[in-house]
C-alpha positions as CSV (number, residue, x, y, z in Angstrom):
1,X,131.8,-67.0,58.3
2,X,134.2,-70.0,58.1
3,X,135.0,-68.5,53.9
4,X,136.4,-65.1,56.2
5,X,137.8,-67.0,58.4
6,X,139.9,-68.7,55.9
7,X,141.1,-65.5,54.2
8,X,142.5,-64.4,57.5
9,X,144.2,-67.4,58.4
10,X,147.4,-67.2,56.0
11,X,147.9,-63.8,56.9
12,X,148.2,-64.2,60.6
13,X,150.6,-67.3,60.2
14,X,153.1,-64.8,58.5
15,X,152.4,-61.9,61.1
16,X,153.2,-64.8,63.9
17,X,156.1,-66.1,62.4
18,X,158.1,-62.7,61.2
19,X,157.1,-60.8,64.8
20,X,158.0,-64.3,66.3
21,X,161.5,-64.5,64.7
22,X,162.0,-60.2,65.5
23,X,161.0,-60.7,68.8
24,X,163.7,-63.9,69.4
25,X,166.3,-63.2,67.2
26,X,168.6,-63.0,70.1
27,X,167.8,-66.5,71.3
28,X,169.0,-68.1,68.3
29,X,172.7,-69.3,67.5
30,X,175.5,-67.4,66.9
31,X,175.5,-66.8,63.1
32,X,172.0,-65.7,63.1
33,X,171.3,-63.8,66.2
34,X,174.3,-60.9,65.4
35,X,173.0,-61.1,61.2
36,X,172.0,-57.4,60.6
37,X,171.0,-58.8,57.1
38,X,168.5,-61.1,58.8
39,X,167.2,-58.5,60.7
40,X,166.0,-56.5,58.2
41,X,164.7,-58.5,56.4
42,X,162.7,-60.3,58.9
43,X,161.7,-56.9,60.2
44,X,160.1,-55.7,56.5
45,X,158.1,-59.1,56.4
46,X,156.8,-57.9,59.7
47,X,156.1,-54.5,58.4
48,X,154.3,-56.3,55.2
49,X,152.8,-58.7,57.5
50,X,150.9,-56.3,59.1
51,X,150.2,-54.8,56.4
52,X,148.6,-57.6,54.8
53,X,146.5,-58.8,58.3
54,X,145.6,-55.2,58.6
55,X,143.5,-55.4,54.7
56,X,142.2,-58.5,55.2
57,X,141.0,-58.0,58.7
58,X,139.6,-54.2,56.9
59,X,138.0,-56.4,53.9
60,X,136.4,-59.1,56.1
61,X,134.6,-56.1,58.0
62,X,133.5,-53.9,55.2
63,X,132.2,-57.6,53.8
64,X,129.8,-58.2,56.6
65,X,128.7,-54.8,57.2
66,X,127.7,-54.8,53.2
67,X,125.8,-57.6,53.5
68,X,124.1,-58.2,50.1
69,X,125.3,-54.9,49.2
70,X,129.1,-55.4,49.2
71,X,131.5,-52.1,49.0
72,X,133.2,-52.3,46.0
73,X,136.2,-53.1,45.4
74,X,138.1,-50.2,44.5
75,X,137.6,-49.4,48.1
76,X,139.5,-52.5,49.6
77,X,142.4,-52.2,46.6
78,X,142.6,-48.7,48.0
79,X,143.3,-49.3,51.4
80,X,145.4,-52.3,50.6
81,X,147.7,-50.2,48.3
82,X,147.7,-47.8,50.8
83,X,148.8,-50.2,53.8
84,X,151.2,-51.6,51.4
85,X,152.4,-48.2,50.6
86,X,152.8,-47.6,54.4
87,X,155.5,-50.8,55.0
88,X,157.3,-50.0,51.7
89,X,158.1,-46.7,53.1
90,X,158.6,-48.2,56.6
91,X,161.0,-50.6,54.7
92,X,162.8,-47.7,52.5
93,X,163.3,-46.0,56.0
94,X,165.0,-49.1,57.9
95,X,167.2,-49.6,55.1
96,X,168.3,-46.0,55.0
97,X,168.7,-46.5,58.9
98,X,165.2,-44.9,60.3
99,X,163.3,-46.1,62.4
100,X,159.4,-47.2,61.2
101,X,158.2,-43.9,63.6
102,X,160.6,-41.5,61.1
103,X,159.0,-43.3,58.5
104,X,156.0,-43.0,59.1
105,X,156.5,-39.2,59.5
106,X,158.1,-38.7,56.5
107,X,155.4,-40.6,54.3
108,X,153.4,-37.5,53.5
109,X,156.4,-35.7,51.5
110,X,156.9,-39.0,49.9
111,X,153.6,-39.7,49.1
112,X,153.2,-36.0,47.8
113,X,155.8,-36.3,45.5
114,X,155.0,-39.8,44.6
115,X,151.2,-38.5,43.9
116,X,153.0,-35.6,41.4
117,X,154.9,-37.7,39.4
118,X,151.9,-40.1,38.9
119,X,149.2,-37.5,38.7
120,X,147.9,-37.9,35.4
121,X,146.6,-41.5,36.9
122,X,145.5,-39.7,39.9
123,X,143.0,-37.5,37.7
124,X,141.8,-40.6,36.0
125,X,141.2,-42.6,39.1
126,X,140.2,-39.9,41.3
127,X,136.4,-39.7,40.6
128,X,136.7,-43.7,41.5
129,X,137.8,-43.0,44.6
130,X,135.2,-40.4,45.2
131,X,132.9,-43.0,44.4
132,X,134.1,-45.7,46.4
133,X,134.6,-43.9,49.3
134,X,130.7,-41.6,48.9
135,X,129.5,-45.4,47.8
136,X,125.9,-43.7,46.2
137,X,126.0,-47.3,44.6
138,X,127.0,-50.7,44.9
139,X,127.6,-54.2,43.3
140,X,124.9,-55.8,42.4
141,X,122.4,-52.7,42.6
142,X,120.1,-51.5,39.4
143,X,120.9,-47.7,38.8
144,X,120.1,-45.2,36.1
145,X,122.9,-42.7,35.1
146,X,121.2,-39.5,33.3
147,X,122.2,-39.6,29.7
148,X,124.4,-42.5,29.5
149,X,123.0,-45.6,30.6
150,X,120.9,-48.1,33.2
151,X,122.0,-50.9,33.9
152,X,123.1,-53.8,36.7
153,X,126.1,-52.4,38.4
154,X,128.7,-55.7,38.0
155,X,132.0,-54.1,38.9
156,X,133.6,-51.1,40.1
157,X,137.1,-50.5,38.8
158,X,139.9,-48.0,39.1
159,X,139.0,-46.2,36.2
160,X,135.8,-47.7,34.8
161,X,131.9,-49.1,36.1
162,X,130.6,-51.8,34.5
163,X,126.8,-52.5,34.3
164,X,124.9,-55.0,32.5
165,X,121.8,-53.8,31.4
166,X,118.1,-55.2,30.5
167,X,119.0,-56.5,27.6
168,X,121.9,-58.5,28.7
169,X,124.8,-56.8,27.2
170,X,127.6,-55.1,29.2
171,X,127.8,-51.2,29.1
172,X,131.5,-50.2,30.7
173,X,131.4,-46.5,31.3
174,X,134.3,-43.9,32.9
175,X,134.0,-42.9,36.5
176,X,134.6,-39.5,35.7
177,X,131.6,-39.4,33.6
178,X,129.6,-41.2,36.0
179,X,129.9,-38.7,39.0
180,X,129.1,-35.8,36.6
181,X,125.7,-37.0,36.0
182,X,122.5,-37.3,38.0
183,X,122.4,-41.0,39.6
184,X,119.0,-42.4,40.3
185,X,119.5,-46.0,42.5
186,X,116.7,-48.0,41.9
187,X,117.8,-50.6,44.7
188,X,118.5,-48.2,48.1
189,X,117.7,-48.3,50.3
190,X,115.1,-50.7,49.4
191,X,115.0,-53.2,46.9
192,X,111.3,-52.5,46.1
193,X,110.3,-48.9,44.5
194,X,107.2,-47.2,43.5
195,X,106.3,-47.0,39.9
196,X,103.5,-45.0,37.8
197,X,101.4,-44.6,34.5
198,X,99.4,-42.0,33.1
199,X,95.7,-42.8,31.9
200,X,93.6,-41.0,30.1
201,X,89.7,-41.8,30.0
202,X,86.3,-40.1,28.8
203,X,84.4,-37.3,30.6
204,X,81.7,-39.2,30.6
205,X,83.2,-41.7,32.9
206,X,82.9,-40.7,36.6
207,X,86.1,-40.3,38.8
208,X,84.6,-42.5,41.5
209,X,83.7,-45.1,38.6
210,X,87.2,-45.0,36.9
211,X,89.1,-45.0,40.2
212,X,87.4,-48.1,41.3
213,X,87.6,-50.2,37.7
214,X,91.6,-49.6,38.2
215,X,91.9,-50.5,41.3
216,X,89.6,-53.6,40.9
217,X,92.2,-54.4,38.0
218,X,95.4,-53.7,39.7
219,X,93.8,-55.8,42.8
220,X,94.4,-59.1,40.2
221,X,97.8,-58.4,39.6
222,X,100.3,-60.6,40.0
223,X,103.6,-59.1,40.0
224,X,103.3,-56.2,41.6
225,X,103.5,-55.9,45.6
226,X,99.7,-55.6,47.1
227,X,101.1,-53.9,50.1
228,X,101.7,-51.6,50.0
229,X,98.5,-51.0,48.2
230,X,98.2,-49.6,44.6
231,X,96.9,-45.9,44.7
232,X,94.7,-44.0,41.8
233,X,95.2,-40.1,41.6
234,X,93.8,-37.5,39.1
235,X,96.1,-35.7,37.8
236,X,94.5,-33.3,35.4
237,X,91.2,-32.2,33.8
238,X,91.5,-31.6,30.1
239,X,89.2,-31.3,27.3
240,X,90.5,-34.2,26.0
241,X,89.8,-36.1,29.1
242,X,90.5,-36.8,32.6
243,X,94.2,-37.7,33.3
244,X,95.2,-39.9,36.0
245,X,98.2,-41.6,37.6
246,X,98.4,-44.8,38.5
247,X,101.2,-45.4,41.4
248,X,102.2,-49.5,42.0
249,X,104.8,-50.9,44.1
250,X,107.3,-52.9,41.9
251,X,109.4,-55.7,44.2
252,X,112.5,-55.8,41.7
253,X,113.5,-53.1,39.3
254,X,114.4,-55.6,36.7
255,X,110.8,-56.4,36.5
256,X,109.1,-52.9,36.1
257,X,108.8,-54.0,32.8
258,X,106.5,-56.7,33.1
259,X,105.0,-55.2,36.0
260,X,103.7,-52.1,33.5
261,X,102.9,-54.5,30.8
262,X,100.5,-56.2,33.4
263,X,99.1,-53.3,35.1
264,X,98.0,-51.9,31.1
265,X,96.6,-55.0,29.9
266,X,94.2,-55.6,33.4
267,X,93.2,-51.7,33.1
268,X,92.6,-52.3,29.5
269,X,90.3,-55.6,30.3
270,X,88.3,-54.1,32.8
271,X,87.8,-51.1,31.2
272,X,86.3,-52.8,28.0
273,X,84.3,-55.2,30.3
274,X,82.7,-52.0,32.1
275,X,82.2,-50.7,28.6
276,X,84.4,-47.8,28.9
277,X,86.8,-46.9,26.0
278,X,89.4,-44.0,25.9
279,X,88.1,-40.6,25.1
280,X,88.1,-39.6,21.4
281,X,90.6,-36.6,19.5
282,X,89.2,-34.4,17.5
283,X,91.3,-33.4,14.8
284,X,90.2,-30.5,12.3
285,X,91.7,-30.9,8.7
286,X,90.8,-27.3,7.1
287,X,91.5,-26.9,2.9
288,X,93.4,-24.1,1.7
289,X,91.7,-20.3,2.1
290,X,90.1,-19.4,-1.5
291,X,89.5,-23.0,-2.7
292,X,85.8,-22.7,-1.6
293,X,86.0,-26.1,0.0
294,X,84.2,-27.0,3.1
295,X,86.6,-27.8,6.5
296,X,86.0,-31.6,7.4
297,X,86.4,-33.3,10.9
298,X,88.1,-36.4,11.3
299,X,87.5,-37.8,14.8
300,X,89.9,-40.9,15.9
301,X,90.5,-43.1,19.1
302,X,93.6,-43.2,20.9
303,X,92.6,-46.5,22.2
304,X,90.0,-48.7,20.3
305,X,87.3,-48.5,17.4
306,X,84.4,-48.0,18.6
């Protein structure tokens, strides 16, 4: 609180003092109370004054509301430049002898024109804004962007997103790419996400039997969260085998990784301590037609030697 409190307090000294000086220009002496000079240019500090107080007050707020999620950047350099924008025009205005209320009224043919001569910018910053202001992510969140990459999100630029991925290393990809592709946010709205693997184990295994080895394993674990509480579905019935999902809640997505490697190697121990293995795969080798050979069968396991 008292880090906010500073950012606002430089801000509201030069609001005080340029709406102060406005305000009692007419008290002063002689040279300086009839000084149209003076005037105007204590009146754009105002304008900029407020300008400034006005973003900082904005950025405090959007701040707090974040939280541990804070809005990113792009967002509070847009409505700055945009405030800014606001008291340069008001500025422009008083100097060509409006009034801030004509200015102010006139801003949207400047900004127009100001937003065709610039517009190649504007298409290259535009799907920043779009995700700034829709926000389907934010600093510090783990995200996975179809196709392109997954990855810590670390900043949010004009033009660019950078996230730092698994492996440490930066990956600095274009917005406009970014809002093209499917975004899958690993951190909202909870930190913690459910996970799952695919098992495959013999016929002659019973459901019931599997079902409770796994969840006997998973009930060791570590890493994962025990509430809420693992789950063990089937999720086919092949001739291979019977297929089933395993579902665990990770608490951190940077540690699905280790969370996986843990689940496999419990399943894996208390499968072999049950003295169940992985169903076999029958592969059929068959010689040429005409060669009068016989066809052999070569079974092998997907998991273990028996």
């Amino acid at each position: 609180m008292l880090q906010h409190l500073r950012r606002l307090v430089l801000p509201f000294v030069a609001l005080a003092v340029t709406i102060g000086f406005v305000l009692h220009q007419s008290k002063f002496p002689e040279p300086l109370a009839d000084d149209e000079t003076l005037t105007f240019v204590a009146t754009a500090a105002a304008y900029f004054a407020v300008a400034w107080t006005a973003s900082r007050i904005i950025a405090v707020l959007l701040d707090k509301i974040g939280g541990r999620r804070p809005h990113p950047r792009l967002l509070k350099d847009l409505i700055s430049a945009f405030l800014f924008m606001m008291a340069f025009i008001a500025t422009t205005a008083l100097y060509l002898g409006q009034g801030a209320v004509g200015a102010l009224a006139g801003s949207g043919i400047i900004l127009a024109l100001l937003g065709f001569a610039i517009r190649n910018v504007v298409a290259d910053t535009l799907s920043g804004v779009a995700l700034a202001i829709e926000a389907p992510f934010r600093i510090g969140d783990w995200i996975d962007i179809e196709s392109l990459a997954r990855g810590k999100v670390i900043e949010i630029g004009w033009r660019t997103t950078r996230l730092q991925t698994l492996d440490a290393t930066y990956v600095i990809l274009p917005n406009s790419q970014i809002s093209r592709q499917r975004i899958t946010n690993y951190s909202a709205p909870k930190r913690e996400f459910r996970a799952q693997i695919q098992i495959t184990l013999d016929h002659v295994l019973p459901i019931e039997k599997a079902r409770e080895i796994i969840l006997q394993a998973l009930s060791e674990a570590k890493m994962i969260q025990q509430e809420p509480a693992a789950d063990v579905r089937v999720r086919s019935y092949e001739e291979s085998g019977i297929c089933y999902t395993v579902r665990y809640w990770v608490p951190r997505f940077e540690r699905a990784i280790d969370c996986r490697d843990e689940i496999f190697s419990l399943i894996d121990d208390g499968l072999r301590r049950a003295g169940s293995i992985a169903p076999y795969r029958r592969i059929q080798l068959v010689s040429p037609i005409g060669d009068g050979s016989v066809p052999e069968e070569i079974a092998t396991n997907s998991a273990e030697e028996r």
